[in-house]
C-alpha positions in Angstrom: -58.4 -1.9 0.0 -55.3 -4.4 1.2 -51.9 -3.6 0.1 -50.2 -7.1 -0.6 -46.1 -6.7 -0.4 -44.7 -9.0 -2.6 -40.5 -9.5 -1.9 -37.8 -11.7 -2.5 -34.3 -12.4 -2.7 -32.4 -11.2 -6.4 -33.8 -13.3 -9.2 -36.6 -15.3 -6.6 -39.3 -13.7 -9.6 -40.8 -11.0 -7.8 -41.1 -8.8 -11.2 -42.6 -12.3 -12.9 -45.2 -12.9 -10.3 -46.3 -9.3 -10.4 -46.4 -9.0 -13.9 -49.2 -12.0 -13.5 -50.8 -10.2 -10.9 -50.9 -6.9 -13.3 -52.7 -9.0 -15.9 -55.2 -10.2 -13.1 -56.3 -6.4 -13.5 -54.4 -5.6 -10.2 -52.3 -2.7 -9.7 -48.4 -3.0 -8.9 -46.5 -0.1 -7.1 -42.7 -1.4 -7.9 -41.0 0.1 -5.5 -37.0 -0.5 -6.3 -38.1 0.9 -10.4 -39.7 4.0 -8.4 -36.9 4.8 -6.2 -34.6 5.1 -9.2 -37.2 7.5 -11.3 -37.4 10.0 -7.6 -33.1 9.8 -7.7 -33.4 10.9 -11.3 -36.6 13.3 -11.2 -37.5 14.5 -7.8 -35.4 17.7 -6.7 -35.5 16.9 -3.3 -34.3 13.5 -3.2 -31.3 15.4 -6.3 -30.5 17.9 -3.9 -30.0 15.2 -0.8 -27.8 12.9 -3.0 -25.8 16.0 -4.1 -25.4 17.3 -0.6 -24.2 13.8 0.7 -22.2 12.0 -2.4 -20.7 15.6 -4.0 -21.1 16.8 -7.7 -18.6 14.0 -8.8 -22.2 11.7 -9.0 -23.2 13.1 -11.9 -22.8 11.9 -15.3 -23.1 14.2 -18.4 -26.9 16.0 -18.4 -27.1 16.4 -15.0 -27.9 12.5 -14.4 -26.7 11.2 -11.7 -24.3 8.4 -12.6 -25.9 5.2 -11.0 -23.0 2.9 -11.5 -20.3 5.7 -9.6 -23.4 5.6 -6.9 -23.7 1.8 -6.6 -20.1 1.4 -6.5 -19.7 4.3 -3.7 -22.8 2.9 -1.4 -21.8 -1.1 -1.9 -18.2 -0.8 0.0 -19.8 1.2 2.8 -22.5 0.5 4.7 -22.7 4.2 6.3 -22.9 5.6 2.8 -25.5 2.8 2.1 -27.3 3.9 5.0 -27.2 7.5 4.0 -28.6 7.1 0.8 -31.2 4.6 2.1 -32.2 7.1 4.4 -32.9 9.3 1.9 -34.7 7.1 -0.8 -37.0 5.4 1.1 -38.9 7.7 3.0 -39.5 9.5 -0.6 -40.5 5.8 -1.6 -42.8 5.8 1.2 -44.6 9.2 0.1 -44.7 8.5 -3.6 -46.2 5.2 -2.9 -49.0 6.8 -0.4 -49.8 9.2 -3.0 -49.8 6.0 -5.9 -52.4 4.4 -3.2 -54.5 7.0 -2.8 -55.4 7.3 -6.6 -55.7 3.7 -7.0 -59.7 1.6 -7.0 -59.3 -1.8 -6.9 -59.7 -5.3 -4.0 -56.0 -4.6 -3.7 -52.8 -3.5 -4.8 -49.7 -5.2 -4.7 -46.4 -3.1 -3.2 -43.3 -4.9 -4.9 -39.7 -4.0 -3.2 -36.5 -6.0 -2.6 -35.8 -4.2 0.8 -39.4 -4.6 2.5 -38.6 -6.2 5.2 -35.2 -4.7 5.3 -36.5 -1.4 4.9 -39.4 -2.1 7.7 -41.8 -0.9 5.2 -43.8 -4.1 5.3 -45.1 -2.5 8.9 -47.5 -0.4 6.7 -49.1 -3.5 4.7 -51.6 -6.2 5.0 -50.3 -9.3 3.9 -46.9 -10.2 2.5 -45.6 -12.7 0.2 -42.0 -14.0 0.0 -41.2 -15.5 -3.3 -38.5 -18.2 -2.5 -36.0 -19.9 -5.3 -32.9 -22.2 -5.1 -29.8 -20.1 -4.8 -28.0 -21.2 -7.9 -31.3 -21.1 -9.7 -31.3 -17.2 -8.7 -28.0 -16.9 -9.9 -28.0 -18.2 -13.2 -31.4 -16.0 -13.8 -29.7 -12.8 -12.7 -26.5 -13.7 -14.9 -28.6 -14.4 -18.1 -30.7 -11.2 -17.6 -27.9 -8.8 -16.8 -24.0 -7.6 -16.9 -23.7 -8.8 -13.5 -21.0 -11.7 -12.2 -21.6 -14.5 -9.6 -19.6 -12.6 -7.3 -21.4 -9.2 -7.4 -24.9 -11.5 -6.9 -23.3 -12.9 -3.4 -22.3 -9.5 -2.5 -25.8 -8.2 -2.7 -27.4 -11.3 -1.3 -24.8 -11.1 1.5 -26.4 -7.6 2.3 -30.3 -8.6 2.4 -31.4 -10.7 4.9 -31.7 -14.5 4.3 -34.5 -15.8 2.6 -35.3 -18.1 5.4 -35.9 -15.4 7.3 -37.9 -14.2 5.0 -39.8 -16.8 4.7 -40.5 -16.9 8.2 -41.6 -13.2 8.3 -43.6 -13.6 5.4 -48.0 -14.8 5.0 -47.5 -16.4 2.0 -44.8 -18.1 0.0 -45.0 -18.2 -3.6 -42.3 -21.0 -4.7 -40.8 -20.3 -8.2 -38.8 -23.2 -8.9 -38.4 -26.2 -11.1 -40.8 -28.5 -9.3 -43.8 -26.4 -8.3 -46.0 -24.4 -11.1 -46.0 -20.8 -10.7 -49.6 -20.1 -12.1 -51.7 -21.8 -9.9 -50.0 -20.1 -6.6 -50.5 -17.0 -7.8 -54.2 -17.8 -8.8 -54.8 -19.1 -5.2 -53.1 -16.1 -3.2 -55.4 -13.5 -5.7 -59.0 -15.8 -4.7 -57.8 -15.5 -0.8 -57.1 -11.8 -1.3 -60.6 -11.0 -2.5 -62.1 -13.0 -0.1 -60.3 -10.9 2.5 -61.4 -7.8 0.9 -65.0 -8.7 1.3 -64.4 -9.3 4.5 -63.1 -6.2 5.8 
């Protein structure tokens, strides 16, 4: 079975082109939702957070208070780094154990970070999903609470999406001249013709 990484800089579509994939019938491990449920759920992963950011991170039900956390890790890159180091590998683990259940000609392994995070090492193929700048910014600001100023700051942290491009086997373009469909449609034929193959 080939695990297809699908990434992308903030609003590039990733969750769109997935969701097209999941109506293809083909499973999608979303990586970034997952890492939030294991901050939230998995004791290990609590306990690690606690140790490194103090009891001030959580928020009233013994939650830990995202916002507090994004604004702690975003100013620091060693905190950033610490709490990377701590999500991903439990990414990693929950997403082996997601594989291992999973029967289809592929799954597709969305995440933000995968080249980043060097987690694209473990997959098959990967597809970069590339958009104009200012067309990513205006998607992010008419989805979420989020300025134009906080989108550069994250983009400014994630490598550019040239180089991304250039790492990448496929490129899915979502913008205003090139339909998104018929991309997608393509990419899932040559992924089931390299499943036979194998």
């Amino acid at each position: 079975m080939l695990k297809i990484g699908v990434t992308g800089s903030i609003g590039s579509g990733k969750t769109t082109v997935c969701k097209i994939y999941e109506t293809l019938g083909i499973p999608v491990y979303y990586a970034d939702n997952r890492g939030n449920y294991l901050l939230q759920n998995n004791e290990n992963v609590k306990a690690k957070v606690l140790s490194a950011f103090g009891e001030g991170i959580y928020g009233p039900g013994h939650i830990i208070d995202r916002a507090l956390l994004a604004e702690m890790v975003f100013n620091s890159p060693a905190k950033l780094s610490t709490l990377e180091n701590i999500i991903h590998p439990a990414v990693f683990d929950d997403f082996n154990e997601w594989f291992a259940s999973q029967k289809s000609p592929y799954i597709v392994k969305e995440a933000a970070l995968l080249f980043e995070a060097g987690t694209y090492k473990e997959l098959d193929k990967i597809i970069t999903i590339a958009a104009p700048l200012e067309t990513r910014i205006q998607r992010v600001i008419s989805r979420s609470q989020i300025t134009r100023e906080q989108i550069l700051s994250r983009e400014s942290r994630q490598w550019l999406e040239e180089k991304k491009i250039e790492m990448a086997d496929f490129v899915i373009y979502n913008n205003d001249r090139q339909l998104l469909m018929p991309q997608v449609l393509e990419l899932h034929k040559v992924f089931l013709s390299l499943n036979h193959e194998q």
